[in-house]
Structure formats: structure tokens, C-alpha cells
mmCIF file of the N, C-alpha and C atoms, coordinates in Angstrom:
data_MODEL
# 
_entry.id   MODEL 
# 
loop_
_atom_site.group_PDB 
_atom_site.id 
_atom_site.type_symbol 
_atom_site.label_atom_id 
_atom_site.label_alt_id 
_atom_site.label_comp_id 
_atom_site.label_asym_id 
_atom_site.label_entity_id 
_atom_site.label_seq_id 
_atom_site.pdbx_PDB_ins_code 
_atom_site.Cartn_x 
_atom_site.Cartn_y 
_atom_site.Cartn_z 
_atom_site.occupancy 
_atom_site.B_iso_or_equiv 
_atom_site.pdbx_formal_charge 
_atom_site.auth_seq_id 
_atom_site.auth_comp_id 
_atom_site.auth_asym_id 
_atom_site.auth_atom_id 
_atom_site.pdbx_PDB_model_num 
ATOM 1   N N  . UNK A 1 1  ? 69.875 52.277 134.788 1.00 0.00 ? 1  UNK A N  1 
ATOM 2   C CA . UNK A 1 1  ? 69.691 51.740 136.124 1.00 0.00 ? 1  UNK A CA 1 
ATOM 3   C C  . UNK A 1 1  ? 70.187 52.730 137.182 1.00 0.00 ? 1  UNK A C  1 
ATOM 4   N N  . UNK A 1 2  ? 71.376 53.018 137.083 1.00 0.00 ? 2  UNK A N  1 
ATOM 5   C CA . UNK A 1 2  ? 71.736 54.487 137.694 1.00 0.00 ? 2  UNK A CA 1 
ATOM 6   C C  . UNK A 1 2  ? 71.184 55.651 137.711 1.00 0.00 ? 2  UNK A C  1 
ATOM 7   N N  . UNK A 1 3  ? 70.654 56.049 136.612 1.00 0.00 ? 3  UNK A N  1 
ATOM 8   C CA . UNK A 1 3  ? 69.510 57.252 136.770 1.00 0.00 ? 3  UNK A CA 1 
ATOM 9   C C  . UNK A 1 3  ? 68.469 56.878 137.867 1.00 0.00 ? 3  UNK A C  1 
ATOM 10  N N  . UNK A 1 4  ? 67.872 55.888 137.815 1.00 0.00 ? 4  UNK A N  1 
ATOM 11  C CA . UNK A 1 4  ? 66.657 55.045 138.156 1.00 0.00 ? 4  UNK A CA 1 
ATOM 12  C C  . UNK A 1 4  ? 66.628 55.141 139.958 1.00 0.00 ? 4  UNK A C  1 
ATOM 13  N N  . UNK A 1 5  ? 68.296 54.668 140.507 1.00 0.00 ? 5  UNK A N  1 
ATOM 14  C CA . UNK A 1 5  ? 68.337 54.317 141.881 1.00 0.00 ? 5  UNK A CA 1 
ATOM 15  C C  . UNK A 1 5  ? 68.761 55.881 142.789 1.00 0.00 ? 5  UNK A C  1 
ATOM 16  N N  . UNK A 1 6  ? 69.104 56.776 141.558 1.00 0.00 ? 6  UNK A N  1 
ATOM 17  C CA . UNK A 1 6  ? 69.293 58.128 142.128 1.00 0.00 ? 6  UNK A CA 1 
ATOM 18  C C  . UNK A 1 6  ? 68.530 58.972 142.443 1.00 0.00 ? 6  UNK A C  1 
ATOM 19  N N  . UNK A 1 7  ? 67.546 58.928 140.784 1.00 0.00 ? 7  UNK A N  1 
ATOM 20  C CA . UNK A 1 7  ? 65.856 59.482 141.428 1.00 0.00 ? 7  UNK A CA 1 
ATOM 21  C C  . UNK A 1 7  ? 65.289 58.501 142.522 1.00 0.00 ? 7  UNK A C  1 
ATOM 22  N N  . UNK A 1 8  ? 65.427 57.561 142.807 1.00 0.00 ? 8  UNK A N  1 
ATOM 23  C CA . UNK A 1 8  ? 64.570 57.107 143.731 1.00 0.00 ? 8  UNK A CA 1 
ATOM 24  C C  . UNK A 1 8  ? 65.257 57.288 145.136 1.00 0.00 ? 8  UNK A C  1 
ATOM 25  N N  . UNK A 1 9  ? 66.455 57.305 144.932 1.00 0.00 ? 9  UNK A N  1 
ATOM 26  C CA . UNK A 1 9  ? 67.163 57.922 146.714 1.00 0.00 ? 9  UNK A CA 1 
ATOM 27  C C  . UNK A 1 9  ? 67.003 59.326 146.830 1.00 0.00 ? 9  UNK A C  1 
ATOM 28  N N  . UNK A 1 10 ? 67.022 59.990 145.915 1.00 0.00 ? 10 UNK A N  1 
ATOM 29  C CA . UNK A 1 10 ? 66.283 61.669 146.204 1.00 0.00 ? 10 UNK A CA 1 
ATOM 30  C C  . UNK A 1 10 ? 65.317 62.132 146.710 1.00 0.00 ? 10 UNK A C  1 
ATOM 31  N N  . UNK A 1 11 ? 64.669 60.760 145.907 1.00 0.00 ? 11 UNK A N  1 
ATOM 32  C CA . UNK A 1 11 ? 62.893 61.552 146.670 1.00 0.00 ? 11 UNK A CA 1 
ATOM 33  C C  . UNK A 1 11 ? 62.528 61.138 147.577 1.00 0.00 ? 11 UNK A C  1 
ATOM 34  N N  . UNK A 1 12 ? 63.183 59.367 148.208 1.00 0.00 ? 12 UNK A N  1 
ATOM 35  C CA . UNK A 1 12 ? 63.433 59.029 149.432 1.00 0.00 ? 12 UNK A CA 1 
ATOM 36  C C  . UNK A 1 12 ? 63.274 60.023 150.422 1.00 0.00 ? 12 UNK A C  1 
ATOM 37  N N  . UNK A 1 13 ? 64.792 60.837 149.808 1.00 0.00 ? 13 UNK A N  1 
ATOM 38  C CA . UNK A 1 13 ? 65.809 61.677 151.167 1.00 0.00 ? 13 UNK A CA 1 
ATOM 39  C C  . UNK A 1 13 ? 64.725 63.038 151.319 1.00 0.00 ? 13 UNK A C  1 
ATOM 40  N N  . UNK A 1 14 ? 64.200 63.464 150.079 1.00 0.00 ? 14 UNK A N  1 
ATOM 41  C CA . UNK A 1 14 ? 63.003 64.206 150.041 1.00 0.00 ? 14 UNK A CA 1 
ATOM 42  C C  . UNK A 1 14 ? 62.251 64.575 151.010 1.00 0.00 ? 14 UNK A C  1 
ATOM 43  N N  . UNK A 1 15 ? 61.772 63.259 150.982 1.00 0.00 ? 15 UNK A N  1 
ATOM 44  C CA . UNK A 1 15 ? 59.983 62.784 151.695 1.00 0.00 ? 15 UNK A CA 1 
ATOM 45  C C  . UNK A 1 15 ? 60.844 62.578 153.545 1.00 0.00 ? 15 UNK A C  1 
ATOM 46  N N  . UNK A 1 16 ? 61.836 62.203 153.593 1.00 0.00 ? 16 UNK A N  1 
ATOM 47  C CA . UNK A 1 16 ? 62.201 62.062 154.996 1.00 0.00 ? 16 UNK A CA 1 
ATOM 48  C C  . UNK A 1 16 ? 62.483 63.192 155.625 1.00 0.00 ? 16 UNK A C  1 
ATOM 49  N N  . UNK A 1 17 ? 62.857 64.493 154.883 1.00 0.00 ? 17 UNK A N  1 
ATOM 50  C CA . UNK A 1 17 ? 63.002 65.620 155.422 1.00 0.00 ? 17 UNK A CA 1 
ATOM 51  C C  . UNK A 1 17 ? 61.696 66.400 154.887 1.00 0.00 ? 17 UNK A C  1 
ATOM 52  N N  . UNK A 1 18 ? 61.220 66.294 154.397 1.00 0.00 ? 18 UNK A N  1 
ATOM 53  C CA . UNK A 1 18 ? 59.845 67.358 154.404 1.00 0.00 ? 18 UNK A CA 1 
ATOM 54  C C  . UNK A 1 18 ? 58.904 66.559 156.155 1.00 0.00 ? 18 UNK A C  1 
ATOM 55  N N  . UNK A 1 19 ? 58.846 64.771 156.168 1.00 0.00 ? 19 UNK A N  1 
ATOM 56  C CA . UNK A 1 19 ? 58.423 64.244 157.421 1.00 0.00 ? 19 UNK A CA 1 
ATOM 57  C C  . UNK A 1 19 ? 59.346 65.111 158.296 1.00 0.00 ? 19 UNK A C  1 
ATOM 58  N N  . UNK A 1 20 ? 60.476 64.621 158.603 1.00 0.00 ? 20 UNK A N  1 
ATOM 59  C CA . UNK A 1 20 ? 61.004 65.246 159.680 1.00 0.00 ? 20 UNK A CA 1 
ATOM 60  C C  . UNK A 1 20 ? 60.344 66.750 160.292 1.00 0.00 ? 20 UNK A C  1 
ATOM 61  N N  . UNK A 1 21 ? 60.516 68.075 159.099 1.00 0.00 ? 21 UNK A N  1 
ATOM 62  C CA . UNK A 1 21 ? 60.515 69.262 159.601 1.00 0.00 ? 21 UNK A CA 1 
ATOM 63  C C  . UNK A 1 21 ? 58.900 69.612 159.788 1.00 0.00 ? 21 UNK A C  1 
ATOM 64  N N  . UNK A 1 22 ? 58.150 68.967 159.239 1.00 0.00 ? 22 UNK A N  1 
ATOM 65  C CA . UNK A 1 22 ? 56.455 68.811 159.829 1.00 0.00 ? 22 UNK A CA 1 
ATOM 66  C C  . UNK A 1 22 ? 56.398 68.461 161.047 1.00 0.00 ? 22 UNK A C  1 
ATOM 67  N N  . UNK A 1 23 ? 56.830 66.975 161.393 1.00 0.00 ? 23 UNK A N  1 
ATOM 68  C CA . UNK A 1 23 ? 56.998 66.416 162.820 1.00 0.00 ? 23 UNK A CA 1 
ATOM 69  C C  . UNK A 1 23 ? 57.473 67.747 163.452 1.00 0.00 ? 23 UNK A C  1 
ATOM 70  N N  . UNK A 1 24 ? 58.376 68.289 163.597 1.00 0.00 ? 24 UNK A N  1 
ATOM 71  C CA . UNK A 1 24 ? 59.272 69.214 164.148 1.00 0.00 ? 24 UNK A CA 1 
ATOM 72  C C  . UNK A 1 24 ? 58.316 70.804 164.420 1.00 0.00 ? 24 UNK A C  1 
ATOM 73  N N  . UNK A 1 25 ? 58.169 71.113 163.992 1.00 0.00 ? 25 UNK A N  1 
ATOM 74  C CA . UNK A 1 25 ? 56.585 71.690 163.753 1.00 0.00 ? 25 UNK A CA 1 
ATOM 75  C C  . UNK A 1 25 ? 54.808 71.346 164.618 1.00 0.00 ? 25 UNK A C  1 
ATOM 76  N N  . UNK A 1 26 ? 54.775 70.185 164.292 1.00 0.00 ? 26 UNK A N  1 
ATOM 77  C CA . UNK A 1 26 ? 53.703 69.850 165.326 1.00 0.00 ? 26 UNK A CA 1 
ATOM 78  C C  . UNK A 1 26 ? 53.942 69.623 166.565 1.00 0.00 ? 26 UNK A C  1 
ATOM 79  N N  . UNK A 1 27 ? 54.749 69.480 166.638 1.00 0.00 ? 27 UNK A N  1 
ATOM 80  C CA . UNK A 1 27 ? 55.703 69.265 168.468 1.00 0.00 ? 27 UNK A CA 1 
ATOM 81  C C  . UNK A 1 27 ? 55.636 70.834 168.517 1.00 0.00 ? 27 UNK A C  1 
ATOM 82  N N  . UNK A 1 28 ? 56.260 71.785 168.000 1.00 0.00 ? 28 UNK A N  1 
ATOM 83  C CA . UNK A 1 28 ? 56.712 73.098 168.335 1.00 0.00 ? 28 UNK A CA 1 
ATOM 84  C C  . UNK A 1 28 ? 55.338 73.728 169.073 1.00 0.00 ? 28 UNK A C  1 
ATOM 85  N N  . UNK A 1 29 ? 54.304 73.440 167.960 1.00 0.00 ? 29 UNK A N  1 
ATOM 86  C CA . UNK A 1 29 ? 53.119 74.260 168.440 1.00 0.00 ? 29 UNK A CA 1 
ATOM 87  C C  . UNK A 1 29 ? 52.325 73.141 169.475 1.00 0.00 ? 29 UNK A C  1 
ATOM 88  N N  . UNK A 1 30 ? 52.777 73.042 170.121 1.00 0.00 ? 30 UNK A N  1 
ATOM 89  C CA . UNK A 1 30 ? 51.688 71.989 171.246 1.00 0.00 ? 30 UNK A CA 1 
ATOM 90  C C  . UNK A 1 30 ? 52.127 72.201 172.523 1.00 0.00 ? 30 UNK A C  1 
ATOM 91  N N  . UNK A 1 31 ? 50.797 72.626 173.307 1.00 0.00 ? 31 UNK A N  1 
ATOM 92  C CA . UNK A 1 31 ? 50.948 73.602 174.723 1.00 0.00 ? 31 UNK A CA 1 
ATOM 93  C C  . UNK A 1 31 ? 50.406 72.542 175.288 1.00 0.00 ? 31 UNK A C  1 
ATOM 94  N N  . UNK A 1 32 ? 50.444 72.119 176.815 1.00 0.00 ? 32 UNK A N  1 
ATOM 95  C CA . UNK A 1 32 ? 50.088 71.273 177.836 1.00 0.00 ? 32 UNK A CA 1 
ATOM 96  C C  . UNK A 1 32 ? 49.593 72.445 178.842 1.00 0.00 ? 32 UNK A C  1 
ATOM 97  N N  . UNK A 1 33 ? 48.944 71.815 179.569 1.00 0.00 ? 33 UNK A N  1 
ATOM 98  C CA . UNK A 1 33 ? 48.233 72.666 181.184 1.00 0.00 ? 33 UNK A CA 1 
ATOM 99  C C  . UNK A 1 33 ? 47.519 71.690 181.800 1.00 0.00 ? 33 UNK A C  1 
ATOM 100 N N  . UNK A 1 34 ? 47.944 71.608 183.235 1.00 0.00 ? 34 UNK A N  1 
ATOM 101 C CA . UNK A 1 34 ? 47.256 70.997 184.097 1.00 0.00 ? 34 UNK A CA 1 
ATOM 102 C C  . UNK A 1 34 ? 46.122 71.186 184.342 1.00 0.00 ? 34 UNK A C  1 
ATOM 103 N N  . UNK A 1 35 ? 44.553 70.762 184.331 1.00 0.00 ? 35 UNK A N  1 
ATOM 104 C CA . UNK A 1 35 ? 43.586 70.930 185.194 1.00 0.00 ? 35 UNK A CA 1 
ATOM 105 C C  . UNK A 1 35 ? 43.076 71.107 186.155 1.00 0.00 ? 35 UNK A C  1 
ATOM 106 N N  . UNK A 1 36 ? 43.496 69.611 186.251 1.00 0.00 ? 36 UNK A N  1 
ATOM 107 C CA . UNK A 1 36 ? 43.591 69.023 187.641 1.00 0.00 ? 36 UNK A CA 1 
ATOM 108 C C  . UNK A 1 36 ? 44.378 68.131 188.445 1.00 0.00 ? 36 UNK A C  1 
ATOM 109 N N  . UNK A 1 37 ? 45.103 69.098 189.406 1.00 0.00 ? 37 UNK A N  1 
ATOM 110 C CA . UNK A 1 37 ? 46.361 68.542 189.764 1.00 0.00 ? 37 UNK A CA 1 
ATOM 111 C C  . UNK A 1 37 ? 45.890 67.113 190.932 1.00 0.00 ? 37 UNK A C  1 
ATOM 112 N N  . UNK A 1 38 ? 44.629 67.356 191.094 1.00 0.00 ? 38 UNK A N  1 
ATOM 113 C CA . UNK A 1 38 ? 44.728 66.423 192.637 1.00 0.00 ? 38 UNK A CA 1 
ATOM 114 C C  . UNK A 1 38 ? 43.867 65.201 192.404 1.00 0.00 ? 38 UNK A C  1 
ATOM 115 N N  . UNK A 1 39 ? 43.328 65.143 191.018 1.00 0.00 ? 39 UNK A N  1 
ATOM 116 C CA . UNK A 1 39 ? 42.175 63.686 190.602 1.00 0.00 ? 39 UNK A CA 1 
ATOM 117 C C  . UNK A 1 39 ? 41.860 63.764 188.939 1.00 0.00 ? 39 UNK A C  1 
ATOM 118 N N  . UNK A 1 40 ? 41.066 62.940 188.556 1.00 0.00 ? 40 UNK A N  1 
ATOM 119 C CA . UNK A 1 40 ? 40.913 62.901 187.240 1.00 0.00 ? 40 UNK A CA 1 
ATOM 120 C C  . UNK A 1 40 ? 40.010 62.198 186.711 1.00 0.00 ? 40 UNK A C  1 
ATOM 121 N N  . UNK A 1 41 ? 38.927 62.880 186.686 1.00 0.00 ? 41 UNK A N  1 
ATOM 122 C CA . UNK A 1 41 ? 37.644 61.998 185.989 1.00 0.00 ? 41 UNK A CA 1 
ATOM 123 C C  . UNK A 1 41 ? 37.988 62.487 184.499 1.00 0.00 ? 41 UNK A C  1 
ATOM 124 N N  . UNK A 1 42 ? 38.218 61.029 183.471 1.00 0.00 ? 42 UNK A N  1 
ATOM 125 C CA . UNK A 1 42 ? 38.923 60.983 182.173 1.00 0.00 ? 42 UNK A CA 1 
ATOM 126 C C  . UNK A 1 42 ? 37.407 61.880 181.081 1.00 0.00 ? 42 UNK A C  1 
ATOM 127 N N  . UNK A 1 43 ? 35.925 61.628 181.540 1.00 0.00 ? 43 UNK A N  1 
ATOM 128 C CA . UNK A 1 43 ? 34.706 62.193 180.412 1.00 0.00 ? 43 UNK A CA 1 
ATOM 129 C C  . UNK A 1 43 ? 35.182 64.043 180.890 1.00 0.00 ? 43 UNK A C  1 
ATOM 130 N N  . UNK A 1 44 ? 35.395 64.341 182.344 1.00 0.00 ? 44 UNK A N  1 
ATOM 131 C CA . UNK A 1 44 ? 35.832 65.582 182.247 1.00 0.00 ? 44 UNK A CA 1 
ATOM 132 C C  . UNK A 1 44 ? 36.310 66.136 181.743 1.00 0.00 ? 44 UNK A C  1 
ATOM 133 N N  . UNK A 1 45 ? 37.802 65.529 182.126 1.00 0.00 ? 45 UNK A N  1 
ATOM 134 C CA . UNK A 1 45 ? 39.077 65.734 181.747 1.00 0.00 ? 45 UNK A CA 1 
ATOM 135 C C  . UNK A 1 45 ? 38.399 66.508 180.042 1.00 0.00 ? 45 UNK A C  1 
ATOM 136 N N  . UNK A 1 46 ? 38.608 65.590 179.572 1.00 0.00 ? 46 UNK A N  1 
ATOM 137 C CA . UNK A 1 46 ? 38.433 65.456 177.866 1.00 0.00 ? 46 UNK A CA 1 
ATOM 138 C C  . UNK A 1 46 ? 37.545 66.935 177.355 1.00 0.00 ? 46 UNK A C  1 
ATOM 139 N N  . UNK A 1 47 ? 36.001 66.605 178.285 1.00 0.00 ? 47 UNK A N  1 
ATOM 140 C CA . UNK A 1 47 ? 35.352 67.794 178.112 1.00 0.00 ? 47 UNK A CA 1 
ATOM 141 C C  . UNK A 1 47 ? 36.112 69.153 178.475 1.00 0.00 ? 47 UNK A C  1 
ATOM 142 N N  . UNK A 1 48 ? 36.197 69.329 179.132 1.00 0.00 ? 48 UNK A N  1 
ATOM 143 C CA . UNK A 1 48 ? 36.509 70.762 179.520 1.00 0.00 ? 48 UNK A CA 1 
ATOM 144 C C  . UNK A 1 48 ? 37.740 70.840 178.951 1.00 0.00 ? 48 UNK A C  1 
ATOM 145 N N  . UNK A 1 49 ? 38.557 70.326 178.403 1.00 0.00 ? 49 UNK A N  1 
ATOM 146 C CA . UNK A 1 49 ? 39.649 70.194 177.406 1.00 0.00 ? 49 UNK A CA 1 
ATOM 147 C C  . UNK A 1 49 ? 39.473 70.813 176.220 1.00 0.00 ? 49 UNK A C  1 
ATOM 148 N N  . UNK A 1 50 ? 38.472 69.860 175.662 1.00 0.00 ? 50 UNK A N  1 
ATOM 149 C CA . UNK A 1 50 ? 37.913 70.457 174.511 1.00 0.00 ? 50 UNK A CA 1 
ATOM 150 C C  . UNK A 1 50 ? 37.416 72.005 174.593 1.00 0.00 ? 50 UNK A C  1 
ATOM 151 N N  . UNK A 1 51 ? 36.281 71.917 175.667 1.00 0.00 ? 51 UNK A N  1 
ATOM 152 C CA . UNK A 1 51 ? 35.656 73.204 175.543 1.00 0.00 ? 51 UNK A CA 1 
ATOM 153 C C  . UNK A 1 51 ? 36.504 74.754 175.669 1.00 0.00 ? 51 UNK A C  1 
ATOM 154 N N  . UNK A 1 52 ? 37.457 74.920 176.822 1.00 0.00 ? 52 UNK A N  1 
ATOM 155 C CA . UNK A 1 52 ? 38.591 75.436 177.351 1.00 0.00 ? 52 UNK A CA 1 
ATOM 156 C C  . UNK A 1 52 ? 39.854 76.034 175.870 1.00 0.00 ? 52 UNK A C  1 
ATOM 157 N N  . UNK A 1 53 ? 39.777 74.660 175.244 1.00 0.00 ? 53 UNK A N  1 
ATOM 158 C CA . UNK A 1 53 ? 41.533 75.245 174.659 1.00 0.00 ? 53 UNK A CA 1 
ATOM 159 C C  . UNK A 1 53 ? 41.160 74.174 173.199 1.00 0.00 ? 53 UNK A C  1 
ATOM 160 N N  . UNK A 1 54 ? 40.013 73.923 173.046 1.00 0.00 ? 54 UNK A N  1 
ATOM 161 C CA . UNK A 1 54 ? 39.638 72.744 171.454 1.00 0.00 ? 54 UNK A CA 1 
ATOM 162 C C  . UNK A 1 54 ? 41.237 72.124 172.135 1.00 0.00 ? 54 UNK A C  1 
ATOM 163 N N  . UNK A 1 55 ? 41.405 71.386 172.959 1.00 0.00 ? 55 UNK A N  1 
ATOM 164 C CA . UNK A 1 55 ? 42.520 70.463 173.020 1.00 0.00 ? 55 UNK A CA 1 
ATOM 165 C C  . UNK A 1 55 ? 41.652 68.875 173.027 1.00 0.00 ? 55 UNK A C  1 
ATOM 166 N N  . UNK A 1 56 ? 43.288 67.851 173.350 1.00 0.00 ? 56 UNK A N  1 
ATOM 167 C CA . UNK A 1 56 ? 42.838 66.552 173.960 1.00 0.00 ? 56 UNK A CA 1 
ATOM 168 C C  . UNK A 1 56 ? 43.180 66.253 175.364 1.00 0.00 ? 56 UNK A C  1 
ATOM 169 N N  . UNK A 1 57 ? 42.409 66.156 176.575 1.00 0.00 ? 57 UNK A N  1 
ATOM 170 C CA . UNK A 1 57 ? 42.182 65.760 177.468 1.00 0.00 ? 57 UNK A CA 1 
ATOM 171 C C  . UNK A 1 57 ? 42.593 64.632 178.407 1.00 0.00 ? 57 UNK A C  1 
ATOM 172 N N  . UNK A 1 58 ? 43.451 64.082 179.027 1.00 0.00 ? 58 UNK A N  1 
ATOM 173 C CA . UNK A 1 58 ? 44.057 62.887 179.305 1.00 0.00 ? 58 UNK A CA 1 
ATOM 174 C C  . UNK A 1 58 ? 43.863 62.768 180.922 1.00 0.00 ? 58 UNK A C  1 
ATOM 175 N N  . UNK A 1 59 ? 44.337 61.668 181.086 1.00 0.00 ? 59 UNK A N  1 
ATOM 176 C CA . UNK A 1 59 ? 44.686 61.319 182.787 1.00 0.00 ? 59 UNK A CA 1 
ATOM 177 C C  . UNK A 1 59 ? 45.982 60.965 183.058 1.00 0.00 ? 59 UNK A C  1 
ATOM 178 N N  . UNK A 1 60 ? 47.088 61.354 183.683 1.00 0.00 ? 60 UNK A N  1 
ATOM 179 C CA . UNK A 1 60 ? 48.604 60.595 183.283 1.00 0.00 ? 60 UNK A CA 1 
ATOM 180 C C  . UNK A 1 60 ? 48.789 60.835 185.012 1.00 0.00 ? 60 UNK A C  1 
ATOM 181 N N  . UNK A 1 61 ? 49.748 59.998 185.129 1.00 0.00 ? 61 UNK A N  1 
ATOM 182 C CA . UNK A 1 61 ? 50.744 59.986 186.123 1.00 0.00 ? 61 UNK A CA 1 
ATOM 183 C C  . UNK A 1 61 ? 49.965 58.889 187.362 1.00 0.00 ? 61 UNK A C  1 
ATOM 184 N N  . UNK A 1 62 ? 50.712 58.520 188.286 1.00 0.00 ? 62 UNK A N  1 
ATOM 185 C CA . UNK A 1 62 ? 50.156 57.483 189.375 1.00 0.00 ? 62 UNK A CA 1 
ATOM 186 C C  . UNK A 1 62 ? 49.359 58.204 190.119 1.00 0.00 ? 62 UNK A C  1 
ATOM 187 N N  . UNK A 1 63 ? 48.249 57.648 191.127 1.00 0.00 ? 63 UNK A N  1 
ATOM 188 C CA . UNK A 1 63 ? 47.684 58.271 191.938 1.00 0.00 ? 63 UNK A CA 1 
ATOM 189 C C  . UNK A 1 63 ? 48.333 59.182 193.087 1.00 0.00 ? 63 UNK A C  1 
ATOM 190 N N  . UNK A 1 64 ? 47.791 60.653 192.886 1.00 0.00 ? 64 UNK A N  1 
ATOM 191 C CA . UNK A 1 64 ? 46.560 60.917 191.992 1.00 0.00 ? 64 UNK A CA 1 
ATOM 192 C C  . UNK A 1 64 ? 46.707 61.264 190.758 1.00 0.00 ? 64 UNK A C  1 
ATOM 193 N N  . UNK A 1 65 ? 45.704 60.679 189.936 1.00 0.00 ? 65 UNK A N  1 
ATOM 194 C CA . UNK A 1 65 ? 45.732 61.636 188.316 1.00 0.00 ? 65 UNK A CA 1 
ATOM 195 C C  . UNK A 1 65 ? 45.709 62.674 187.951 1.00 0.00 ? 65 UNK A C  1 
ATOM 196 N N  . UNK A 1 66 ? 46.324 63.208 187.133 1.00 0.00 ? 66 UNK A N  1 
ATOM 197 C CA . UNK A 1 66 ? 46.367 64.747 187.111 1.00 0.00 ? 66 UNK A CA 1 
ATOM 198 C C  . UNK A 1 66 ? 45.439 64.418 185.857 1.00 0.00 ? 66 UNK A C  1 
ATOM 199 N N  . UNK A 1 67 ? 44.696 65.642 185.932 1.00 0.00 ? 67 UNK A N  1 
ATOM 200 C CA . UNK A 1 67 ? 43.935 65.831 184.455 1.00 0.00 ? 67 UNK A CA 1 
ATOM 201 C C  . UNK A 1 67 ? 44.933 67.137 183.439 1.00 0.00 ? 67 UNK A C  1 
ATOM 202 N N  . UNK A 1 68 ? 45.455 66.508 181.817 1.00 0.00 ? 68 UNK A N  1 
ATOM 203 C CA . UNK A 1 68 ? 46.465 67.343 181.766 1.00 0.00 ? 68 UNK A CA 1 
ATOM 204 C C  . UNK A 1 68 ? 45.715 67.764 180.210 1.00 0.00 ? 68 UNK A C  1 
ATOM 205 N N  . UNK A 1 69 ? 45.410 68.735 179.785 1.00 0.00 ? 69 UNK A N  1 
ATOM 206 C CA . UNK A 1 69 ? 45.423 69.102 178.375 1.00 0.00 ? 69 UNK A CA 1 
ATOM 207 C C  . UNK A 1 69 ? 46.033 69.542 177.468 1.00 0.00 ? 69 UNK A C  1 
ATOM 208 N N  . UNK A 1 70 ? 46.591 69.012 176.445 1.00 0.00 ? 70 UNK A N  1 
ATOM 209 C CA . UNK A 1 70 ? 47.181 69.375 175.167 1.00 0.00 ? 70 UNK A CA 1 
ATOM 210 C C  . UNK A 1 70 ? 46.288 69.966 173.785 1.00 0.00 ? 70 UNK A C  1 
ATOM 211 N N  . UNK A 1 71 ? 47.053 71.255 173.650 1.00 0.00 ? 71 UNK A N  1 
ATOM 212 C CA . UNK A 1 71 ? 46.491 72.379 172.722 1.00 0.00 ? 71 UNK A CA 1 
ATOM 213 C C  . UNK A 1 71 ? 47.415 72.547 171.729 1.00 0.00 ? 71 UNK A C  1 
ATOM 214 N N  . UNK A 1 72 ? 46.586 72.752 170.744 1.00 0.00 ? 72 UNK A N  1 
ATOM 215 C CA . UNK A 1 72 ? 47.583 73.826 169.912 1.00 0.00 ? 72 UNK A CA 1 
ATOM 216 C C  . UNK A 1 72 ? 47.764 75.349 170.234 1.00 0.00 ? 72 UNK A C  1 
ATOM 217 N N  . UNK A 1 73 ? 48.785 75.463 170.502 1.00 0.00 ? 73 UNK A N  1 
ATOM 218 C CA . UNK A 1 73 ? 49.274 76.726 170.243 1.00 0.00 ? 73 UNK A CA 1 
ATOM 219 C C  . UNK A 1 73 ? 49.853 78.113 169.874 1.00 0.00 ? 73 UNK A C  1 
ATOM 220 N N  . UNK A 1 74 ? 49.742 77.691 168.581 1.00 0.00 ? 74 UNK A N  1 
ATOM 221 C CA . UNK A 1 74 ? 50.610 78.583 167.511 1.00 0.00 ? 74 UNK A CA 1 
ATOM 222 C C  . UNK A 1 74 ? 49.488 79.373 167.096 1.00 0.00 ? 74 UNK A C  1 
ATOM 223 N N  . UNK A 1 75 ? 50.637 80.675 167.125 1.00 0.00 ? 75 UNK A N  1 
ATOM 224 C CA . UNK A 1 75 ? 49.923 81.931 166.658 1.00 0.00 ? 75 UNK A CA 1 
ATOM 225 C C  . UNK A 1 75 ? 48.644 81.926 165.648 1.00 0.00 ? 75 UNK A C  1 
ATOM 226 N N  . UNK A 1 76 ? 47.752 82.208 165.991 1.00 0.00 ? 76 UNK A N  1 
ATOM 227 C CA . UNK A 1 76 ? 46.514 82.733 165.019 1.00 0.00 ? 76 UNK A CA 1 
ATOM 228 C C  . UNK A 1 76 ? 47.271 83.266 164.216 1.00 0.00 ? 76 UNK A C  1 
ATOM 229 N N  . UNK A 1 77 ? 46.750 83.199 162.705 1.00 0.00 ? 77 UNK A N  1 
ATOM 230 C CA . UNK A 1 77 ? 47.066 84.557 161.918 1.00 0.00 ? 77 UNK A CA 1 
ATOM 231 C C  . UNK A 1 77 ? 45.506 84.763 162.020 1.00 0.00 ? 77 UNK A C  1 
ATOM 232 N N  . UNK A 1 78 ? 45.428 86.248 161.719 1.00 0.00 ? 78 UNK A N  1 
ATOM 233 C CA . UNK A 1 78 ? 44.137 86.944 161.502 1.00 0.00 ? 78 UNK A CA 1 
ATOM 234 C C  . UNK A 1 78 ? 44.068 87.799 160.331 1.00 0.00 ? 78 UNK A C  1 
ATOM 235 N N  . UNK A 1 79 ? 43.109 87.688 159.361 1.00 0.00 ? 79 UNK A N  1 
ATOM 236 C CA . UNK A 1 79 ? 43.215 88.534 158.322 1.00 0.00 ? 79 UNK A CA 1 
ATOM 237 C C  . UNK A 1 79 ? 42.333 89.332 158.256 1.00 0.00 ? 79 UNK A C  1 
# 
């Protein structure tokens, strides 16, 4: 029974730190840039998001909306 509850709190503690340092990681590489600081049509937004930086496209903040895009940004490797 003791073997049993030790392997299973290991791989627990495992799986919570391999999550953690991934999470930690996808945050690292993620760039933001404003569009558009003074309005925000959201089919724009999105488009030229995409097209611009392959990001996702949003509308945030009170009027006016800023149009804001989130990218990845971590280094290319190139081979």
C-alpha cells in the first residue's frame, strides 16, 4: 500500500511540474502590439492579426477599443 501511494504522489508531483514549466514557457514566448489605439472593429482586429504576426486579434479596454494582438514570439530556429 505504501509503495502504491508513493508512486502515485511522484507522478502526481511529476505531471504538476512538467504543467507548471510548459505554462511558464507559453507565457514567456507571447508578444502583444497594439493596432489600434483609437477604435476596434473585432473581424479586423482578428484579420490583420492573423495576417501581420499568425497571432489572435482582440478588442480590450473601455471606449475606445484598442485593437491588441497576441503572437508568438520565440526565436525561429532555422535549419
Amino acid at each position: 500500500m505504501t509503495k502504491i501511494s508513493f508512486t502515485i504522489i511522484f507522478a502526481l508531483a511529476l505531471f504538476f511540474t512538467v504543467i507548471s514549466k510548459t505554462s511558464e514557457t507559453m507565457i514567456e514566448n507571447q508578444c502583444s502590439t497594439v493596432l489600434d489605439p483609437n477604435d476596434c472593429n473585432l473581424s479586423w482586429c482578428q484579420s490583420n492579426c492573423r495576417q501581420q504576426y499568425q497571432g489572435f486579434g482582440s478588442c480590450v479596454d473601455v471606449n475606445p477599443h484598442k485593437c491588441v494582438c497576441i503572437y508568438d514570439c520565440s526565436p525561429k530556429m532555422i535549419y
